[in-house]
N, C-alpha and C positions, 0 to 999 in steps of 0.2 A: 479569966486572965486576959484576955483577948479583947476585952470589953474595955478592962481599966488600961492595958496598953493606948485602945483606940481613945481614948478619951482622955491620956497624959496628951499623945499625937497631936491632938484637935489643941487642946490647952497652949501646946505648945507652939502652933501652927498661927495662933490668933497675934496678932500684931500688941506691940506693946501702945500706950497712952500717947507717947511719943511718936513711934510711928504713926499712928493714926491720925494724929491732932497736929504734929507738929509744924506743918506748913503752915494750918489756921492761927497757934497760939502766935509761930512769928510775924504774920501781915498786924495780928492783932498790934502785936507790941510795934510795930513798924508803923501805923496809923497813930496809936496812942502818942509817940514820939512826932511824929507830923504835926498832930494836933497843936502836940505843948509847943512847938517851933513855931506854929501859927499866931498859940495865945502870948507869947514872948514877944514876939514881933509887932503884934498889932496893938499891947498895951505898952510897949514902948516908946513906938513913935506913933501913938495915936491915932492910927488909921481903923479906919473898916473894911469889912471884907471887898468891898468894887474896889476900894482905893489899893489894896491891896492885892490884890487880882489884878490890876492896870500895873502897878510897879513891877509884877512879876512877868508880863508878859514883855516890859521894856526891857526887864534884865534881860529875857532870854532872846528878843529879837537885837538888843544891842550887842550881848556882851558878846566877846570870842569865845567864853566859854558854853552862852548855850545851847550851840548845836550837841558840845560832848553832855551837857548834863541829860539831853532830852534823851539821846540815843543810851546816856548809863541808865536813868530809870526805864526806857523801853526794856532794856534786857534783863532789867530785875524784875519786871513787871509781874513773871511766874510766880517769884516768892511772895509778891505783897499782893495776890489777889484784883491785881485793878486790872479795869476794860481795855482790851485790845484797842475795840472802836470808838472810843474816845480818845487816847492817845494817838488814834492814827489819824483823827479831825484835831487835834491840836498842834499837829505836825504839819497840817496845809496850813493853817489859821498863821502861826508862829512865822514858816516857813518858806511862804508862798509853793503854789502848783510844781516847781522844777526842784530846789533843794526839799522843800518837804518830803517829794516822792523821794530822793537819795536818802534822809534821814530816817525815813518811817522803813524802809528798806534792810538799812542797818540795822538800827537796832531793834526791829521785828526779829530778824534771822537772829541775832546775836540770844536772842530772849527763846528762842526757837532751840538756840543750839543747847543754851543752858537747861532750858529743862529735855531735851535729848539724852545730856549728860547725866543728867539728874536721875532719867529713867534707866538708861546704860549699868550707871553705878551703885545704884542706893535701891533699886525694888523688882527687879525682873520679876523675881521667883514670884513673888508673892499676887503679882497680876496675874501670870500665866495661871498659879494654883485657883484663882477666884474665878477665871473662865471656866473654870471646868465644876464649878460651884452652884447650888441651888438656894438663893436667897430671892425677897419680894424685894418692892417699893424700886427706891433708884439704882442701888446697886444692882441688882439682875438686873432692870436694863445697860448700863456699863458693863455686865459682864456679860450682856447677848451682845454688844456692840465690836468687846473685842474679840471673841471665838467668832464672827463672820469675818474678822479682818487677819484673823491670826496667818490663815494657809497665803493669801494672796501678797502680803508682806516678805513672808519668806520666801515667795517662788520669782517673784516681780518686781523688787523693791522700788523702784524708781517711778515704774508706772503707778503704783499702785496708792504711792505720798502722794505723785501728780492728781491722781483723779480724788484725791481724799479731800485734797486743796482746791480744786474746782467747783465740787458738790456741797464747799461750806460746811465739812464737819469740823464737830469743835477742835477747833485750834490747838489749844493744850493736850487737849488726851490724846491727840496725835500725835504730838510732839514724845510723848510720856509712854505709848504705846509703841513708838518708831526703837527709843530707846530700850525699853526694856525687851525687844526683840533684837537689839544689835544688829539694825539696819545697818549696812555700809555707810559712812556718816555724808560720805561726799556725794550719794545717790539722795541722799534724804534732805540735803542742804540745795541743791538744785533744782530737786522738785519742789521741795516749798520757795526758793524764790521765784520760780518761774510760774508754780500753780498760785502762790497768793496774788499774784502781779496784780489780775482784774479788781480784787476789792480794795487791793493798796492804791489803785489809779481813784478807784471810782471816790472813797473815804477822804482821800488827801487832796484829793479835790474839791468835794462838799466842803471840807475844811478851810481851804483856800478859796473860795466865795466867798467867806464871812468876809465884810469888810468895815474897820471901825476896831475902834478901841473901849468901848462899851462906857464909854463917860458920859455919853450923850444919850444914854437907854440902849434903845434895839439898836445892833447894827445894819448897816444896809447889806444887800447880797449882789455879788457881781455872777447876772443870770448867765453870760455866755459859759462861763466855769462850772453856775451850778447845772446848766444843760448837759455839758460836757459828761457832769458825772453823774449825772443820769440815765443817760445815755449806753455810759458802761455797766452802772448797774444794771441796768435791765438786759441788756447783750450777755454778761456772764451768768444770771438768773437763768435765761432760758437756756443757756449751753451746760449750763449744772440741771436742769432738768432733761434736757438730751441725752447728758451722760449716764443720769439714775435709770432712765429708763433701757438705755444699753445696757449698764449694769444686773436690771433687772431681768430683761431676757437672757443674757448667757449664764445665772444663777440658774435660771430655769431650763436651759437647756440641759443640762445633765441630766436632771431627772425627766426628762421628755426620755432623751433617747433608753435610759434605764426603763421606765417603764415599757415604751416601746418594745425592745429586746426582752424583755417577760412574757407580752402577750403572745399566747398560740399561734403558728400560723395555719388556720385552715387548709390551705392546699397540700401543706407538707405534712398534716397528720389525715389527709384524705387519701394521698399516696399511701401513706403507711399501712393504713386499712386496705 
């Protein structure tokens, strides 16, 4: 009895088709529809894809409207599956060095906050139950990733997004993991603007070097910009390996001093005799 209870449980327990799939099914239909916008467009007014890549890049450096459309697709960017760091080099490219860094800014966070919410509202339980879970391949790693972040979230919230955001872990699952622990939102929103800052400078910067409008082949690159963001790359590189490495020794210090506190102490069991 006990056995077929356990085994409704687990049935019961396992995610539907939907939950499981359903972010993939929608970028999927979200591309398909990109697509057919593409081939509408281009067998229309007869372009090809550079010709049409150069129109799109005029729309968005011309129009008024697109600093909003870049920053609406950054914040969708969670549901359709696309690159962080591509959209944040197409945001210096577009933008140059000073409004790119404000856009990539925006709607980073804004795309930050949405899948926050996403994890808040729509999957706690079902994370928290898969840390405590014993599966192979990528999911047990995701689910060693979140049981080491689970206690330090809840005790630290602020510190803890800060240093999550410095050491370049993935983006999303932070985002997804902050949420479905119901981090304070406005501890979580700070520390990722403040922790992403170094790879938002350094990206939006590489991006803003390109220089050219790709009619003419390669563009040329403006080195003092792409020094610049070099420069920061590698500065937040090593201060993300400063920090793994602090991280790593006070992980270990708890069990120093526990085991410490186990071993005999000779003099005191020399008295006792």
């Amino acid at each position: 009895m006990d056995s077929l209870e356990q085994q409704e449980g687990q049935v019961a327990a396992q995610p539907s088709f939907w939950q499981a799939h359903g972010q993939k099914v929608g970028a999927g239909i979200f591309w398909l529809i990109l697509i057919g916008i593409y081939a509408w467009y281009s067998i229309t007014n007869n372009v090809g894809p550079r010709e049409t890549l150069v129109r799109l890049v005029q729309f968005m450096q011309q129009s008024a409207y697109g600093p909003l459309i870049y920053i609406l697709v950054y914040a969708l960017r969670p549901l359709v599956l696309f690159s962080a760091v591509i959209l944040t080099l197409a945001g210096g490219y577009l933008f140059g060095p000073i409004l790119g860094v404000v856009f990539v800014i925006l709607g980073s966070n804004a795309g930050a906050s949405l899948a926050y919410l996403i994890g808040r509202f729509f999957g706690g339980d079902d994370l928290l139950n898969q840390a405590d879970g014993q599966e192979d391949g990528d999911k047990a790693e995701q689910q060693g990733f979140v049981a080491r972040w689970l206690q330090p979230l809840r005790e630290n919230s602020f510190e803890t997004v800060l240093i999550m955001r410095f050491i370049f872990l993935p983006y999303d699952l932070v985002n997804y993991l902050a949420g479905f622990l119901k981090v304070n939102y406005l501890a979580f929103l700070v520390a990722t603007v403040v922790g992403s800052l170094p790879g938002t400078l350094a990206f939006t910067l590489a991006g803003a070097s390109i220089e050219g409008d790709f009619t003419g082949g390669i563009p040329s690159l403006n080195r003092g910009v792409l020094i610049a963001s070099v420069v920061i790359f590698i500065a937040s590189l090593a201060f993300s390996n400063l920090l793994k490495k602090r991280r790593a020794r006070q992980s270990q210090q708890p069990q120093v001093e526990m085991a410490a506190s186990q071993t005999p102490n000779p003099t005191a069991s020399g008295r006792t005799s």
